[in-house]
C-alpha positions in Angstrom: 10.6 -7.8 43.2 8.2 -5.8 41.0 9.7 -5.9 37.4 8.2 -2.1 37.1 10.3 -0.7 39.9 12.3 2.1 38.8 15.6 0.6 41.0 14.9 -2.8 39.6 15.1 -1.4 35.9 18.0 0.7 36.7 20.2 -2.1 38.3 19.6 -4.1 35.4 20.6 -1.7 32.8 23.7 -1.0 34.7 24.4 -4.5 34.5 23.8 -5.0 30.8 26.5 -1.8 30.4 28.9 -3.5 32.6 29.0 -6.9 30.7 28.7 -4.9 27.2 32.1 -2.8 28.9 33.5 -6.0 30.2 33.2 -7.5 26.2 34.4 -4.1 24.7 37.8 -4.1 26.9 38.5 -7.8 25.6 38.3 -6.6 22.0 41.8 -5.0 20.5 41.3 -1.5 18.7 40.7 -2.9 15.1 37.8 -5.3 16.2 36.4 -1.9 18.8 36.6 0.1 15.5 34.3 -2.3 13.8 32.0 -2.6 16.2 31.5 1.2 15.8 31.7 1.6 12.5 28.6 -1.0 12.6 26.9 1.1 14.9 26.5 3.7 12.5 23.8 1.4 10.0 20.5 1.3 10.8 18.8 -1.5 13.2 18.8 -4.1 10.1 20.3 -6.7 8.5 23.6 -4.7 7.4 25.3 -6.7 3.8 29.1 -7.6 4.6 29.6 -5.9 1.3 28.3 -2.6 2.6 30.3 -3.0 5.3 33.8 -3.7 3.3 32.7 -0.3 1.4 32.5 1.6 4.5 35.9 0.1 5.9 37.4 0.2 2.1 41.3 2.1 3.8 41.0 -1.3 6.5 43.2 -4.6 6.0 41.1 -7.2 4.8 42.4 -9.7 6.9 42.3 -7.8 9.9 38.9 -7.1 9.1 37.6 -10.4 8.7 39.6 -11.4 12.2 37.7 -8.5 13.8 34.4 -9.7 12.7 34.8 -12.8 14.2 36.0 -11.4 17.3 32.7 -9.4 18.1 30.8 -12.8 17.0 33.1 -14.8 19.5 31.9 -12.3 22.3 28.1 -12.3 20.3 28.5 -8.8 19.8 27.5 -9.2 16.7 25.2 -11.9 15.0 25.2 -13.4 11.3 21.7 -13.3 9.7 22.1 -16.8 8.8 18.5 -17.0 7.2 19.0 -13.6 5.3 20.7 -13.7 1.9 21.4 -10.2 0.1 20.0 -10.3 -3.6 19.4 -14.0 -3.2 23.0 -14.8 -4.0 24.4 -15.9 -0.7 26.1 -12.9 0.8 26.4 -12.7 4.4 24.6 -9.7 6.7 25.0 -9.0 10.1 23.0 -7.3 12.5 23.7 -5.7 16.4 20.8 -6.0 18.7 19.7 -2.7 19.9 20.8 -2.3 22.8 24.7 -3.5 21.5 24.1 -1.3 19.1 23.2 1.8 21.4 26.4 0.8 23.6 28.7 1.1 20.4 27.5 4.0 19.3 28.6 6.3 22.1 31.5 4.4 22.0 31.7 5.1 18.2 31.0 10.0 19.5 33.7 8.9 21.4 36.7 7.5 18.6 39.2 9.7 17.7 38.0 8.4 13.9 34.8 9.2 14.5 34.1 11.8 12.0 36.3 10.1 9.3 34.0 6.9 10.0 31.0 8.7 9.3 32.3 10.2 6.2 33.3 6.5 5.1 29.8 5.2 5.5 28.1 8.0 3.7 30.6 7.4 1.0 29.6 3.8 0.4 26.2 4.5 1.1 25.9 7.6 -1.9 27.9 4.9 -4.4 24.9 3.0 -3.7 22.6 6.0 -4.5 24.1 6.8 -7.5 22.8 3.2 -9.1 19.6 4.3 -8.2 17.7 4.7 -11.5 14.5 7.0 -12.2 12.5 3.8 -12.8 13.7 1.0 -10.9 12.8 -2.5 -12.4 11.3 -5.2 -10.2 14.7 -7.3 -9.8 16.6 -4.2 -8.8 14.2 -2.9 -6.0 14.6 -6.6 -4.7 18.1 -6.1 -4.2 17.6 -2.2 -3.2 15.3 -3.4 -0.2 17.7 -4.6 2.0 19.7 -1.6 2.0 17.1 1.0 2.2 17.3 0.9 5.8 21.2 2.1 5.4 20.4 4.7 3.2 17.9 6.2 5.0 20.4 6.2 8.3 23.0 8.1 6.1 20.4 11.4 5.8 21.2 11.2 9.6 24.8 12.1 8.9 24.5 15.2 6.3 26.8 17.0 7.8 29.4 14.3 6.7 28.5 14.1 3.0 30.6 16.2 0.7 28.2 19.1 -1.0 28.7 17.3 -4.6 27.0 14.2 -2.5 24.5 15.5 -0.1 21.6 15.3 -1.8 22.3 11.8 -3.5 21.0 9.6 -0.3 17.2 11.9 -0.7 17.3 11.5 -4.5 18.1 7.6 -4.0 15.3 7.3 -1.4 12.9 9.4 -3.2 13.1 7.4 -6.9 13.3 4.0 -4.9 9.6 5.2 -3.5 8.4 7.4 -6.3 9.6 4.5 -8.7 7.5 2.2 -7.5 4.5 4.5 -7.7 4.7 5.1 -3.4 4.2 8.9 -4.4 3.2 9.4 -0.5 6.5 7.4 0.4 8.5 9.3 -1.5 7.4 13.2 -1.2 9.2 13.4 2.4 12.6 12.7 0.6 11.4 15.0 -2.1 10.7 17.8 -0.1 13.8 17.4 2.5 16.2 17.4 -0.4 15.1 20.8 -1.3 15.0 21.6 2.1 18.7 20.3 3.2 19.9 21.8 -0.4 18.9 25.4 -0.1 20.1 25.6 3.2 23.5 24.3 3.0 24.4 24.9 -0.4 22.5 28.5 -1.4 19.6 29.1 -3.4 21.7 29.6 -6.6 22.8 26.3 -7.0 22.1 23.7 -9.9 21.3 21.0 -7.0 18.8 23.5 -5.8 17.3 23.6 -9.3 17.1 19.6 -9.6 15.4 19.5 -6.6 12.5 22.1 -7.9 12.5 19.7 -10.7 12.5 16.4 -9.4 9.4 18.0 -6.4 7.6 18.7 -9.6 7.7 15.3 -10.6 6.4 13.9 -8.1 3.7 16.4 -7.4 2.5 15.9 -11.6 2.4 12.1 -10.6 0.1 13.0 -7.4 -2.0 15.4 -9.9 -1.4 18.5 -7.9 -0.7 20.5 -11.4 -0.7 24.1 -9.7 1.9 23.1 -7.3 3.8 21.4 -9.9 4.2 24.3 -12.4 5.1 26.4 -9.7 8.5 24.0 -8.9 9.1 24.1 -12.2 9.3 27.5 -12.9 11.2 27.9 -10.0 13.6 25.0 -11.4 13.5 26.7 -15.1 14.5 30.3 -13.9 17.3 29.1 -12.2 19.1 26.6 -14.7 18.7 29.3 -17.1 20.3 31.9 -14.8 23.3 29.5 -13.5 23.8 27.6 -17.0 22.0 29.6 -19.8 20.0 28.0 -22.6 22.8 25.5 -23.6 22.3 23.1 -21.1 21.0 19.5 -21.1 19.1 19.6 -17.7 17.0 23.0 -19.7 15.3 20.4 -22.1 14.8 18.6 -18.9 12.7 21.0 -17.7 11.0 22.0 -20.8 9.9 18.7 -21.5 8.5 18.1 -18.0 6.9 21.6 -17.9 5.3 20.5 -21.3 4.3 17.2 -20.1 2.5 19.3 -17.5 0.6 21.7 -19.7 -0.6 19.0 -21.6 -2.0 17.4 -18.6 -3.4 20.7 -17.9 -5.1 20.4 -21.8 -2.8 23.7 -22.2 -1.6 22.5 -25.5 0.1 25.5 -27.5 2.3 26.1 -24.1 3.2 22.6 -24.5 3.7 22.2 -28.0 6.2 25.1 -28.0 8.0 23.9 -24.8 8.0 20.3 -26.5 9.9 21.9 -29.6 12.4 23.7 -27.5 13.4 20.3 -25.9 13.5 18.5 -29.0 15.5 21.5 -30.7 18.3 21.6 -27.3 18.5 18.1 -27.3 19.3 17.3 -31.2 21.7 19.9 -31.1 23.5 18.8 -27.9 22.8 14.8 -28.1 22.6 14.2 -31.9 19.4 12.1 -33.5 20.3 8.7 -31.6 19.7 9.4 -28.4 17.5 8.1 -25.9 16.5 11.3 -24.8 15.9 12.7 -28.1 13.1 9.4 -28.6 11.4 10.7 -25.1 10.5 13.7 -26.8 9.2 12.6 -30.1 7.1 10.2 -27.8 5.9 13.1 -25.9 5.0 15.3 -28.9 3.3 12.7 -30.4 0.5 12.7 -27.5 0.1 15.9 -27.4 -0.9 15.8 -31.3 -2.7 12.6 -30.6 -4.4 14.5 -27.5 -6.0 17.0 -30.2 -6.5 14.6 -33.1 -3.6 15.2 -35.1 -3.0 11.4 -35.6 -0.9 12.1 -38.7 1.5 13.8 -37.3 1.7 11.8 -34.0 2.0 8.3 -35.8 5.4 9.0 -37.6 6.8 10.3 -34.4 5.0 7.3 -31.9 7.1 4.8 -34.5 10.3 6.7 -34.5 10.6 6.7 -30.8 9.6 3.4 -30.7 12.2 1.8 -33.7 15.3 4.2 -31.4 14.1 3.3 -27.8 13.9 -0.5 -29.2 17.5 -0.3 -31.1 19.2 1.7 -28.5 17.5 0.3 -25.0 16.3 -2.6 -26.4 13.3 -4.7 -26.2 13.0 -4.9 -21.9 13.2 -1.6 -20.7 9.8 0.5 -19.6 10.7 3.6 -22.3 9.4 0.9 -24.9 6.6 -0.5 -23.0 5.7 3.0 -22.6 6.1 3.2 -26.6 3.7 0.2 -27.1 1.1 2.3 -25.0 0.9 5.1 -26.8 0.8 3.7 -30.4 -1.6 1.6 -29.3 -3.7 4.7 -27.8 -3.3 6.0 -31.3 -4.9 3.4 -33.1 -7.2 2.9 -29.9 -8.6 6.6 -31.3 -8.6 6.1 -34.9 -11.0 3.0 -34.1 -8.1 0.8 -35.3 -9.0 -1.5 -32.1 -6.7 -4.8 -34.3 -3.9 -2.8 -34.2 -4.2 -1.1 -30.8 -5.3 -4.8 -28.4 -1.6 -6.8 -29.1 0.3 -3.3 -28.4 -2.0 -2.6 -25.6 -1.2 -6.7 -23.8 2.2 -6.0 -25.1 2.9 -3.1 -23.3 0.8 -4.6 -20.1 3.0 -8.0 -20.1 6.3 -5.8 -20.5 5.6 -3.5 -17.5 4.0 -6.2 -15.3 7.9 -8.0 -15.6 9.5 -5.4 -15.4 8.1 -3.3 -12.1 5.0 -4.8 -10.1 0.9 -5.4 -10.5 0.1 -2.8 -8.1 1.9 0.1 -10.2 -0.3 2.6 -11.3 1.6 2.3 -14.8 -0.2 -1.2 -14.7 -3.2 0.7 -13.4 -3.3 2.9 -17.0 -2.5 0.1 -19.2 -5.8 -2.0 -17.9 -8.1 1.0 -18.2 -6.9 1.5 -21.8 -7.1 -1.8 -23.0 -10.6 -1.9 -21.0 -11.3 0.7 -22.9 -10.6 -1.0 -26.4 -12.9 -3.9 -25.4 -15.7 -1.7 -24.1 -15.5 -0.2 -27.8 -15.4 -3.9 -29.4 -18.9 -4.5 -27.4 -16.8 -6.9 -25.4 -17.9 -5.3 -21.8 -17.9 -8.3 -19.6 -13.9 -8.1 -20.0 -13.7 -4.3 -20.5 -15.5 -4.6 -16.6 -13.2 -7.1 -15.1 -10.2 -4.3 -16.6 -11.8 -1.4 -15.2 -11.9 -2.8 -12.2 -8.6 -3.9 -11.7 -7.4 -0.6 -12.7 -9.5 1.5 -10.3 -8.6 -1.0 -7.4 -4.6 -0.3 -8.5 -5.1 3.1 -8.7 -7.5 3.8 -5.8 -4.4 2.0 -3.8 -1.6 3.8 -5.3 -2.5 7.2 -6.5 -5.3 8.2 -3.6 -9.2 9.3 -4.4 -8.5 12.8 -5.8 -6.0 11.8 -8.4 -7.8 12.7 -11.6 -6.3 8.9 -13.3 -9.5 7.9 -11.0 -12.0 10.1 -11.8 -11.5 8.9 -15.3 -11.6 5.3 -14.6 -14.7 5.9 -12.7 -16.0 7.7 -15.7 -15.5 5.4 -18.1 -16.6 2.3 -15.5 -19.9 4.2 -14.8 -20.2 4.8 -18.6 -19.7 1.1 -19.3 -22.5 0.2 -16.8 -24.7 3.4 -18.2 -25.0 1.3 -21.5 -28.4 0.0 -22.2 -28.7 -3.7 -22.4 -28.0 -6.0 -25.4 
């Protein structure tokens, strides 16, 4: 018989649905509601810890003996090679078409609906842990579940209003974190999208979405379209919440990091003040937040020479981001940078090399090589040894860092037009 016949195909689907329908009946209702609550996770290795989430108002016991029901009838198979954050815990996975069988048994359950609403629960508690920046070790453990979390923006009609835009914003930082800015801006912009429309225009979830698009579009180096999010962002914080609100220094700062990229400096200056100013008064001195912006103004007054006044503020935000984050976190490596930076345009190139391999070792750890925060570290320290005379390494650290950021960033990010410049300028130099 020819395996491309159209009856041939059909009979043997209808068989596969009658064996699947045959298993299904032998299955009591616990063990069916399983299987299609399992339905609902992507086509991935699913942790049983996600799983016990999802089910959290189930017995225990009679979910475990459900479980090994659908593996008795290899409904459902264990991932035996697969360990979840290298720590042993079991996964599971349906094949596809067992999958596609429980899931219009699952449009079916009279808990269908409530189901749904479980799994985006567990899924937006995993979310919420989802930091701006994630480290290296906790995008290892993220990975597995990525595929689960992107299944949940299938179901936003189940997630609460307080939760629908957490499964974007998760998705989004997990890419955008990593520097996968083209990854990330289709979670980016469907948050916004999926917020405005369900929850209104005037809403502060609406605003953070403006914000958090602007991000990520001053990371691709599309200034113009970032400024225009974050006016957008600014207006309406300041018409739901007024001035007295944490998330307004938010957006002054990042509006100010903007204008400085822009070489706009008054604008940023006076937006960097207004931060600083809300954010003492609301947070107090020792605040993480309130180091951020000392670190911020002091590039702007190293960007224009003012390295008096940007020292004393690179060291405070260093000496609080190392006594209140301490020494492993990226806010200090980010610290080390800049202070080097300084003393990088003083001509203090002593002071400025161990900050500069500081900062480098510190990020390598704590994300990956092919970040493009990696990416700025090598041109600057390439930069230090290009003005030592040393330009057989300063070469070898250009390079690296255009070949990170050529991968990461794309051509017409201005990070690579400078690295280019400052290669080519390297090479321009007569010999000896």
């Amino acid at each position: 018989m020819d395996e491309n016949d159209s009856t041939w195909t059909s009979n043997i689907k209808r068989g596969v649905a009658a064996a699947f329908e045959l298993s299904w009946e032998e299955l009591n209702e616990p063990a069916q509601q399983l299987g299609c609550l399992l339905s609902l996770f992507a086509l991935a290795p699913i942790p049983w810890s996600l799983v016990k989430s999802a089910a959290s108002e189930q017995d225990r016991e009679a979910l475990e003996k459900a479980r090994l029901k659908l593996e008795k009838l290899h409904l459902l198979q264990r991932e035996d090679t697969y360990r979840l954050h290298q720590q042993g815990e079991d996964t599971y996975q349906l094949h596809q078409l067992i999958r596609k069988f429980l899931r219009d048994k699952q449009e079916n359950l009279a808990v269908a609906d409530e189901q749904k609403k479980n799994y985006c629960t567990a899924i937006v508690e995993v979310a919420k842990e989802i930091a701006h920046t994630p480290i290296l070790q906790k995008i290892t453990t993220l990975t597995p579940i990525v595929p689960h979390l992107t299944s949940a923006t299938d179901y936003k009609s189940c997630l609460r209003n307080e939760d629908l835009i957490l499964p974007f914003v998760g998705l989004a930082r997990y890419y955008q974190g990593q520097g996968l800015y083209a990854q990330a801006l289709p979670w980016r912009e469907q948050c916004l999208s999926v917020a405005r429309e369900r929850l209104g225009e005037e809403h502060p979830d609406v605003a953070n979405s403006y914000n958090n698009l602007a991000i990520l579009y001053t990371c691709q180096g599309r200034y113009d379209d970032a400024e225009q999010q974050y006016i957008k962002a600014l207006e309406l914080r300041q018409r739901l919440l007024k001035e007295e609100d944490l998330d307004v220094a938010t957006i002054y700062n990042n509006l100010a990091f903007l204008h400085h990229s822009q070489g706009r400096y008054n604008d940023a200056e006076r937006l960097y003040q207004q931060a600083l100013e809300l954010r003492q008064r609301l947070l107090g001195e020792e605040h993480p937040d309130v180091a951020t912006i000392y670190n911020n103004l002091a590039a702007l007054y190293d960007s224009q020479g003012r390295y008096s006044q940007a020292e004393p503020l690179y060291k405070k935000a260093l000496e609080l981001r190392q006594r209140l984050l301490g020494e492993e976190n990226l806010d200090v490596a980010t610290s080390y940078n800049n202070l080097a930076a300084l003393y990088d345009s003083q001509g203090r190139y002593s002071q400025a090399e161990p900050l500069y391999i500081k900062a480098l070792k510190l990020t390598q750890r704590l994300l990956r090589e092919e970040h493009p925060a990696v990416a700025t570290i090598y041109n600057n320290l390439a930069a230090v040894y290009d003005s030592q005379g040393k330009y057989t390494e300063a070469e070898r650290l250009y390079k690296k860092a255009l070949e990170i950021a050529s991968k990461s960033l794309g051509v017409d990010h201005p990070s690579i037009a400078s690295i280019r410049a400052n290669l080519k300028s390297l090479r321009d130099k007569p010999p000896g």
